[in-house]
C-alpha positions in Angstrom: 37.0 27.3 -6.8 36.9 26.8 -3.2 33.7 25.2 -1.9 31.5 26.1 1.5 32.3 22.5 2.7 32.2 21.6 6.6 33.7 18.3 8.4 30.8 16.7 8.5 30.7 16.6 3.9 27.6 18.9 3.5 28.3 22.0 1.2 26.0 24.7 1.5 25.3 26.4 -2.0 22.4 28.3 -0.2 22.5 31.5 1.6 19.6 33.3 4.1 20.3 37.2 3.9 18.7 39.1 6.5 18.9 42.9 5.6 16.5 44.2 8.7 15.2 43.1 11.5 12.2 45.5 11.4 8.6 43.7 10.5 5.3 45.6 10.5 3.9 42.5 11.3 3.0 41.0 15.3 2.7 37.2 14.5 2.0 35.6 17.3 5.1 33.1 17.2 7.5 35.9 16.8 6.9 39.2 17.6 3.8 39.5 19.3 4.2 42.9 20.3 5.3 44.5 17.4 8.9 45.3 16.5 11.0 46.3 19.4 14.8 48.0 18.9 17.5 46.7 20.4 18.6 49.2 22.6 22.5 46.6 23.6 23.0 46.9 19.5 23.4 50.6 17.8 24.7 48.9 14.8 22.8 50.4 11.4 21.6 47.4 8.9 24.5 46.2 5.8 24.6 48.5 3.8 24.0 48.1 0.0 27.9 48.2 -0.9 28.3 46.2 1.9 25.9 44.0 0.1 27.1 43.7 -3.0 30.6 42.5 -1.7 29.2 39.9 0.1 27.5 38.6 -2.9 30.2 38.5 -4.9 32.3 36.5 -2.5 29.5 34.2 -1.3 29.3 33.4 -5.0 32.8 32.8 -5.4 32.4 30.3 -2.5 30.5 28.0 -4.5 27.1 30.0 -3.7 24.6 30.1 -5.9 21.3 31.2 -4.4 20.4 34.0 -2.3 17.3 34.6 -0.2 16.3 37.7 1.5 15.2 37.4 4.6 14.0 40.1 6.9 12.0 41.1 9.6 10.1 42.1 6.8 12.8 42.6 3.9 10.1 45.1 1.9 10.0 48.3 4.2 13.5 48.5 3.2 13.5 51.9 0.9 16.3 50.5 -1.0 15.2 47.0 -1.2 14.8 46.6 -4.7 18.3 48.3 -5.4 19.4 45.5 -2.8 17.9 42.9 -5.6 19.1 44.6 -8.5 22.8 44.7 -7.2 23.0 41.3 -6.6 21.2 40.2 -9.8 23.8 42.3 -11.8 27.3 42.3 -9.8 27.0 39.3 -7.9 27.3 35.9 -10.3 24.6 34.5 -7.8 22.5 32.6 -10.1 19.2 32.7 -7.8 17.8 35.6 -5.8 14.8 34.9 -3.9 12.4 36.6 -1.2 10.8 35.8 1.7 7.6 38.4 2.7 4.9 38.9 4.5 3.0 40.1 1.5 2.8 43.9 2.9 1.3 45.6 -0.1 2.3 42.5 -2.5 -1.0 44.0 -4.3 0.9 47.2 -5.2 4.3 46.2 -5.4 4.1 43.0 -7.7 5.1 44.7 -11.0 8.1 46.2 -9.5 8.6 42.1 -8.1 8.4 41.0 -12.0 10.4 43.9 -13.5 13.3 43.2 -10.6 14.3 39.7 -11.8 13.6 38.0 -8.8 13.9 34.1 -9.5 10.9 33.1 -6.4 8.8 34.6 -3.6 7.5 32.8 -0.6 4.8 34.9 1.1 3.9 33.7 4.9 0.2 33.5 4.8 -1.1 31.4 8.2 -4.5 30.5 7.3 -6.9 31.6 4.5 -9.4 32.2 7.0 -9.6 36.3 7.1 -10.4 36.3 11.0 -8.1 33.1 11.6 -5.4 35.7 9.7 -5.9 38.4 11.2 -5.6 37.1 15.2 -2.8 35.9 14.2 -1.1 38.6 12.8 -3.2 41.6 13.9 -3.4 42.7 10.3 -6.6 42.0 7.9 -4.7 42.0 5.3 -5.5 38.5 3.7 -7.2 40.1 0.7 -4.5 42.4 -0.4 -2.2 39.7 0.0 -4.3 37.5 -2.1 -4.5 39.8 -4.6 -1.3 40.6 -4.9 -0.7 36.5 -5.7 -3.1 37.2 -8.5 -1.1 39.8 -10.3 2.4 37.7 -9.6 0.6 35.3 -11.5 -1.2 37.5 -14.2 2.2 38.5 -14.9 3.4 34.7 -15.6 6.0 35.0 -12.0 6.3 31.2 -11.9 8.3 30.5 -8.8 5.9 31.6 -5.9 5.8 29.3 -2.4 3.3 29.7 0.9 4.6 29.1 3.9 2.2 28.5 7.2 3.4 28.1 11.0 0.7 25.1 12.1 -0.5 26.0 15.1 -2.2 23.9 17.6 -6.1 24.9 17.6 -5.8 28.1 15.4 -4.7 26.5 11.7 -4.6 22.8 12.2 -8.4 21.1 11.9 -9.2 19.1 8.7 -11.0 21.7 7.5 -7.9 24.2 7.4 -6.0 21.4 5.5 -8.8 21.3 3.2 -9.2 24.5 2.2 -5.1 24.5 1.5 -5.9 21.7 -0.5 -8.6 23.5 -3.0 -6.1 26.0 -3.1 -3.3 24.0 -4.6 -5.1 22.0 -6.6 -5.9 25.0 -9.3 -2.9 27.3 -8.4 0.2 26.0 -9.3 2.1 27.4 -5.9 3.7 25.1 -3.3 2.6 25.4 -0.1 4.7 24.5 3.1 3.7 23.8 7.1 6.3 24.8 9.7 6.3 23.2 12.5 6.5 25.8 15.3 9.9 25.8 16.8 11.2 27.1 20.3 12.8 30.3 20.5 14.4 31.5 23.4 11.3 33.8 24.2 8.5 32.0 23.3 8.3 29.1 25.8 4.8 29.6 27.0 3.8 30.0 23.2 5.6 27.4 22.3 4.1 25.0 24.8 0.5 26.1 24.3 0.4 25.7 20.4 3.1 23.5 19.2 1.7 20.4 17.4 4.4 17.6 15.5 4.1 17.9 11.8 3.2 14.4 11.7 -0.3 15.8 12.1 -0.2 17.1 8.7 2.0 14.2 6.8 -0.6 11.8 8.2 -3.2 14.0 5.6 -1.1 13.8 3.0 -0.4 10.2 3.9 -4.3 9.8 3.7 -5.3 11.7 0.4 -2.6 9.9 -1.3 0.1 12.4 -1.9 3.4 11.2 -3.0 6.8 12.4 -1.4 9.5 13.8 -3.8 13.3 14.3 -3.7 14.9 17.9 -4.1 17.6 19.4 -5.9 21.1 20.8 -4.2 20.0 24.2 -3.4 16.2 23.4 -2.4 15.6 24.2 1.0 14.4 22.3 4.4 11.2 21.3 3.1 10.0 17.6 2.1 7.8 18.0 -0.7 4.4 16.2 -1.8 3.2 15.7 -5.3 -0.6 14.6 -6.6 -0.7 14.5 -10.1 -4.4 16.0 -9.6 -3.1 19.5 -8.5 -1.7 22.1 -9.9 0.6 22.9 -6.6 2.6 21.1 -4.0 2.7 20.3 -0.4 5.3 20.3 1.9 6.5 20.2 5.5 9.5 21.7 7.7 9.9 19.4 10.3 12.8 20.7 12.3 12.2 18.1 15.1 12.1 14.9 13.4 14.6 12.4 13.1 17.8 13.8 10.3 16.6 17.3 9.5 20.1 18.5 9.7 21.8 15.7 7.6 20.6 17.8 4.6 21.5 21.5 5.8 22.7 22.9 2.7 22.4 26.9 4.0 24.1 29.6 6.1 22.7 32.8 7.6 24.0 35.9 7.6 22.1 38.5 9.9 21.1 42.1 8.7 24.7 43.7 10.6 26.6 41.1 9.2 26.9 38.2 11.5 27.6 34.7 9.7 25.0 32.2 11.8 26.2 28.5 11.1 22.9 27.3 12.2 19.3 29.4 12.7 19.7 27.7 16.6 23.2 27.2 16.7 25.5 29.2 19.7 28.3 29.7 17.1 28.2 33.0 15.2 30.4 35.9 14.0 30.6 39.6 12.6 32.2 39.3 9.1 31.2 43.3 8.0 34.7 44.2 9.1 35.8 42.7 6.0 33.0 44.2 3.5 34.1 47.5 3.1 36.4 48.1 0.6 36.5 45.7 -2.8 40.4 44.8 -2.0 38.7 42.7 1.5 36.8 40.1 -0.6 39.7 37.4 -0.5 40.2 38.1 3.2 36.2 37.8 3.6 36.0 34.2 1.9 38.8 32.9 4.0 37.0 33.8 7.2 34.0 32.4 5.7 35.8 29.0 5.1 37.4 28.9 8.4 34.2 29.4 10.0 32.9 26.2 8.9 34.9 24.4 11.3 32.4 24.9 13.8 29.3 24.2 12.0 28.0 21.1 14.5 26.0 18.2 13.4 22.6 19.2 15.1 20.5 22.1 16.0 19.7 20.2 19.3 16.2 21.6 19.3 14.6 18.4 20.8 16.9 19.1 23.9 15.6 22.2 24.2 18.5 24.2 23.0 18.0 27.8 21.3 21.5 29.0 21.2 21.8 32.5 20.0 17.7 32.9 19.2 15.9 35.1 20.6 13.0 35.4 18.4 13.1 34.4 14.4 12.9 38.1 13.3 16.4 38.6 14.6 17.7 35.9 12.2 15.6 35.9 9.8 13.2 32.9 10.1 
């Protein structure tokens, strides 16, 4: 079998698959005024056929985990035929979501019943007001609740994932209440550091704080680091044999993040991202729409590995292609 494999020896057994770019969300740190279209890009969203092929040649490229990515990849009508075709006609061993927890309170049985191997759900503080300023929803409850019935069903892989925000989610306190959280729920919970996009320099100045801040608690309350398996993603994780749950950190600036890339992105019209910052990017849809391309869709795939650089370059400043993380899917 050929392998995703660049020059630099990482293999990349992980995909991100963005099928929109719509979110009903307006998180400060990404869309803070709502979802805006592209007016320079007519192109519609892959296509579920289109899907399906990719699957099945990602897979045969050594893949084996999928996660969708959006925007919000829910308020696609035909998102849980998405999941179900690549569950059934893909070989890809793990499919896996990341939401904003719209409606999770009324969609988690169809969650369950789809297969799905894991959920993360973006929840920013569990403060309701905190929440809500931050995404202009007050939605904290339903999301909440719809943890509640992932769980009543027995859906063991389920991850949180917070942006840490200077002043809004980053006192004691909020670290705290995280901390009574994970210590009866068995869910992982993960701090992002907030990274630069190429529109969100003010925000990015006013409320970006180093993750250090947060690994100096864990440092403190005696949590222990752990290693991760080949298709796990960016996080470093934290166990306490006390708690139920696990910590964990994205820390895109510190020193080696990219030595462990292990994933590629594909965008929701089909352009293959090396790297969520990276300048180097193509379409590969031309080659997803008849079964006969798949061969012809792996080679490109291969070849495009070439150019897969050793860095993101963040801590020069450099957002290559990003204009905000809903266009590549976070």
């Amino acid at each position: 079998m050929k392998m995703l494999k660049d020059n630099f020896g990482r293999t990349f057994p992980y995909i991100r698959l963005s099928i929109t770019d719509v979110c009903n969300f307006k998180c400060g740190y990404c869309l803070p005024d709502g979802y805006q279209i592209d007016k320079s890009d007519n192109r519609k969203f892959l296509h579920l056929d289109e899907i399906r092929r990719l699957a099945k040649a990602l897979s045969e490229l050594g893949v084996s985990k999928i996660r969708l990515t959006g925007g919000e990849p829910t308020v696609r009508k035909d998102f849980f035929d998405i999941v179900k075709t690549i569950k059934e006609n893909s070989g890809i061993k793990k499919t896996v979501i990341t939401t904003n927890g719209y409606h999770l309170n009324k969609i988690a049985h169809k969650i369950k019943e789809s297969g799905l191997d894991g959920i993360n759900i973006s929840i920013d503080s569990l403060n309701r007001q905190t929440f809500k300023k931050i995404t202009s929803h007050d939605r904290l409850d339903e999301i909440l609740g719809g943890i509640k019935v992932l769980q009543s069903f027995d859906f063991k892989n389920i991850k949180i994932n917070a942006v840490l925000l200077k002043g809004i989610n980053d006192s004691e306190d909020d670290f705290n209440q995280w901390s009574n959280f994970v210590k009866k729920n068995k869910i992982d919970f993960r701090y992002i550091e907030l990274m630069q996009t190429g529109d969100n320099l003010d925000y990015f100045k006013k409320y970006h704080v180093p993750a250090t801040k947060f690994t100096d608690y864990l440092n403190k309350n005696n949590w222990i680091i752990q290693t991760f398996g080949r298709d796990a993603g960016p996080a470093k994780n934290y166990l306490n044999p006390k708690f139920e749950g696990k910590f964990g950190i994205i820390a895109p600036y510190s020193k080696d993040f990219c030595k462990s890339c292990n994933r590629l992105r594909i965008t929701a019209k089909g352009d293959l991202r090396l790297c969520l910052f990276g300048n180097t990017g193509i379409n590969i849809r031309h080659l997803m729409q008849t079964d006969n391309q798949i061969e012809e869709l792996k080679d490109l795939i291969l070849k495009q590995l070439n150019f897969k650089k050793e860095s993101h370059y963040l801590e020069l400043g450099e957002t290559g292609l990003m204009k905000n993380l809903s266009t590549t899917g976070g």
